[in-house]
Structure formats: C-alpha cells, structure tokens
N, C-alpha and C positions, 0 to 999 in steps of 0.2 A: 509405485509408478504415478508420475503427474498424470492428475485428468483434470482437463479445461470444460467447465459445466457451459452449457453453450445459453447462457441466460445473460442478457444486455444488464448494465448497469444503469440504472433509470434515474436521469437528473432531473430532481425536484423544482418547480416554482415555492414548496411552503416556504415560509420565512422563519429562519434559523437563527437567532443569538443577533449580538449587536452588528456584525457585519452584513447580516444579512437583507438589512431593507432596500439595499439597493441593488443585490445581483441575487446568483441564485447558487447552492453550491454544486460541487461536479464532484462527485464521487470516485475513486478513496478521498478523505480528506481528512485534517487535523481539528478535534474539538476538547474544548476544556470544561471539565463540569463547574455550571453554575447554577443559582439559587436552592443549594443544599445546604441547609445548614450546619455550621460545624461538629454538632453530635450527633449528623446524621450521615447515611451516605447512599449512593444511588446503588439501586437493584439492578442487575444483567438476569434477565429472564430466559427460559429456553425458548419461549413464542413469541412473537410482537401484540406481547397481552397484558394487562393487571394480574387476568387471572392463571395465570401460568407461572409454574416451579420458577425459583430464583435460585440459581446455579454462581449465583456470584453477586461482587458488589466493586462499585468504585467507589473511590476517597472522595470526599467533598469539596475538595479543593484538585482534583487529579485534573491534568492537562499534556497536552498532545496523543491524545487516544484518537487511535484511525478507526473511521466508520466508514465502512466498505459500502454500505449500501444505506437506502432509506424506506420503508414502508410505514404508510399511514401512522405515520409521526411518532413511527421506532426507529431507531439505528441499528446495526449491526458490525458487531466489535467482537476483536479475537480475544479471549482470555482462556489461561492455563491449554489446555490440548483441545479447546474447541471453540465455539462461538455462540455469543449469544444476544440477548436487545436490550436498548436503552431506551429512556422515553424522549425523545427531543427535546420536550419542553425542557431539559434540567443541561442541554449541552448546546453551547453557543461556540463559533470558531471565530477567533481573530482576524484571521483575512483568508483570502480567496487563494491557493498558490496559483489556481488553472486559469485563473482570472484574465482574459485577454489575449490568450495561447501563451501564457506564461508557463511556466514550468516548475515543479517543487523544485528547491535547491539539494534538499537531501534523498535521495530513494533506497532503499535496497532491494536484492532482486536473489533469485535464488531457486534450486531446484537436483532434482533428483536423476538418476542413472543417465549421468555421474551425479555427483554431490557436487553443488557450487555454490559460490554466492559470490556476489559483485554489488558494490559499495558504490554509489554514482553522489560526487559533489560537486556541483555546478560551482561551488563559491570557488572553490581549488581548481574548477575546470578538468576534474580527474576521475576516473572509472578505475578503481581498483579491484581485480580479480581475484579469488581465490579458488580453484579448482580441485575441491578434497579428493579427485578420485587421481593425482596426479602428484600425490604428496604435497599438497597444499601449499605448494606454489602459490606464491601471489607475482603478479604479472600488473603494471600503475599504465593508462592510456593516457594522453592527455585527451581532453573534450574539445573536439573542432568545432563543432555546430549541434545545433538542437533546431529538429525539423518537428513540427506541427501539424497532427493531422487534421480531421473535421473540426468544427468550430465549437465549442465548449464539450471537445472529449478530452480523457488523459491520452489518447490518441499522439506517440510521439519517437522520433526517429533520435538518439544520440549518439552523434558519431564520433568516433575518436580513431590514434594511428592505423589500430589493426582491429578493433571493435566495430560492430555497429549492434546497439541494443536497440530493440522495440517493445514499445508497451503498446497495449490496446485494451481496453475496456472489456470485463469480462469475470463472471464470478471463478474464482481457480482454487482448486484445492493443492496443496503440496503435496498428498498423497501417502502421507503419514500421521496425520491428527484430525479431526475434525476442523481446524479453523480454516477459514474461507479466507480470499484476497478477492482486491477488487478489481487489480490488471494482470493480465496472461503478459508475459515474458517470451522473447526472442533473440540469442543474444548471438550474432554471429561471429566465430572468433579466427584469428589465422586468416586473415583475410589479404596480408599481404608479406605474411612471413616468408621468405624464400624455400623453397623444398617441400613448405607444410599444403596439405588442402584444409582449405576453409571450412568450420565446421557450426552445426547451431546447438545452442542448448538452448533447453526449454523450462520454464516457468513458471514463477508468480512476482508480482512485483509487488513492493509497501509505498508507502510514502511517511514508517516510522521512522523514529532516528537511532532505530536500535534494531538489530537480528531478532527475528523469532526466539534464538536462540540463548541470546541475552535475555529476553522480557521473561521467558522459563526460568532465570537464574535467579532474578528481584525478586 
C-alpha cells in the first residue's frame, strides 16, 4: 500500500554545480556526476555521512540521477530496492526544470492498489496511461494546460481531456521497496467519460526519464 511520509521537501540556498550560482535548486531534480575521476566512482552511502556503510556506487561520468531531497550537503538518490546519499560536492545539474514555475518536460508517475503508471511529456503535450489492474490498457490525454502552484515548489496541476494529475512536494514511498520519491501523486481519471464516475489514483511522482521499473532492468 502507498504511504505519503508527511515530511516537506526542503529547497536548499547551498550552491550546487555550475547552474547553480544564480538560483537555487527545487527538489526532485536532475544531477550529473562531476569531478570524479575516471577510475574512480562516487559512493551512495546508507547515512548522509563519510562514515557510514556504502550500499552502492555511481559511474563517474553517470548523468540524469534524481535527488529527491538534500541534507547538509548529501543528496538523496534511489538505487536497486532502496535509497541512499551522495555527497553534493561531486553532482552538479545543468539547469533548473522548476525554475520560474517552469515545469520538467518529462515525469512519471505511478502507484499501487491498482497498479499504474502514467508517462507525462510536455514536449508531445501528452499523458500517457497505463492502468495494470485493467489489463494494461493504455489510454494517451492530450496536455491542455499546466497550472503552477506556490512559488518555487514542484507544486503542479496538469490537465489534459479526461485527466487531471497533481503533484505536490512530499517524501513518498511506493510501498513496495525502500526507495523514497520526492512528490506525492494525484491523478484523477474519468472525469468526463460519459456513464463512468470519476475516480483518483494515488502516488509517487519522478522527474526520471525512465520507470522505476526500467532502471531495475539496467
């Protein structure tokens, strides 16, 4: 069963990688490891510590890894069935997607009893469905508008024919592995299907560009 940890996602002032001397970042967000050198590679710790177990590593070169959160100049990144910390100083992000009530272009989104997932592409302007407890039906919205909540949160309404998904800022577990997200999901569906009632499913939302599901298979 999904449970929504009721813990704010806290947007840092530190300054982060080369984008970041002029804004600040907004959590989940996309970073690429830098200044590792090539026959080296970065540790994923179980604590936000030097001195804590190292449950993992990243490539020296790896890029678009979502960090859900930030504490005292750890990150916090999903790997294999759980989650663990990076050190900031070695992961820098190219741009801001929240930047300005901007919006990532790619998200996914996804959650349990039922089993679903929805694919959201701003560039395509499309919400793609798939609802596993339905025969995995895929069901494609086009994207009307993208509404904006409070002022530097992933706070965000996207609506589409018969969809309207919301994200909100929030640590979320899927409810089946340890790894943590960084926005709770809302997706409401059947909203103007004739005969149907409207119904919501519930959540976690990425800003990877792959399923939980796939990054299990690489």
């Amino acid at each position: 069963m999904l449970r929504h940890l009721i813990v704010p996602i806290v947007v840092l002032a530190a300054l982060v990688g080369p984008a970041s001397a002029t804004e600040e970042p907004i959590f989940p967000m996309l970073y690429n490891v830098h200044e590792v050198a090539e026959d080296d590679v970065l540790n994923i710790r179980a604590e936000p510590s030097t001195k804590s177990e190292i449950i993992g590593t990243l490539d020296h070169d790896a890029t678009n890894v979502e960090v859900v959160e930030e504490r005292d100049g750890w990150g916090r990144v999903n790997r294999g069935e759980g989650s663990g910390w990076v050190s900031m100083r070695f992961m820098a992000y190219p741009f801001n997607p929240w930047q300005n009530n901007a919006t990532p272009e790619l998200m996914r989104c996804f959650g349990t009893e039922p089993f679903w997932h929805a694919a959201v592409d701003l560039r395509e302007k499309e919400i793609r469905l798939v609802n596993l407890a339905e025969g995995e039906v895929v069901d494609v919205q086009n994207v009307t508008d993208v509404v904006a909540g409070p002022y530097r949160t992933p706070t965000r309404a996207i609506l589409a024919n018969d969809f309207t998904l919301m994200t909100t800022p929030a640590q979320c577990s899927d409810g089946m592995s340890e790894q943590l997200y960084g926005m709770a999901a809302h997706l409401i569906i059947d909203q103007t299907t004739e005969g149907a009632t409207p119904r919501m499913l519930n959540g976690c939302c990425s800003v990877t560009h792959t399923l939980a599901e796939q990054q299990a298979e690489e």
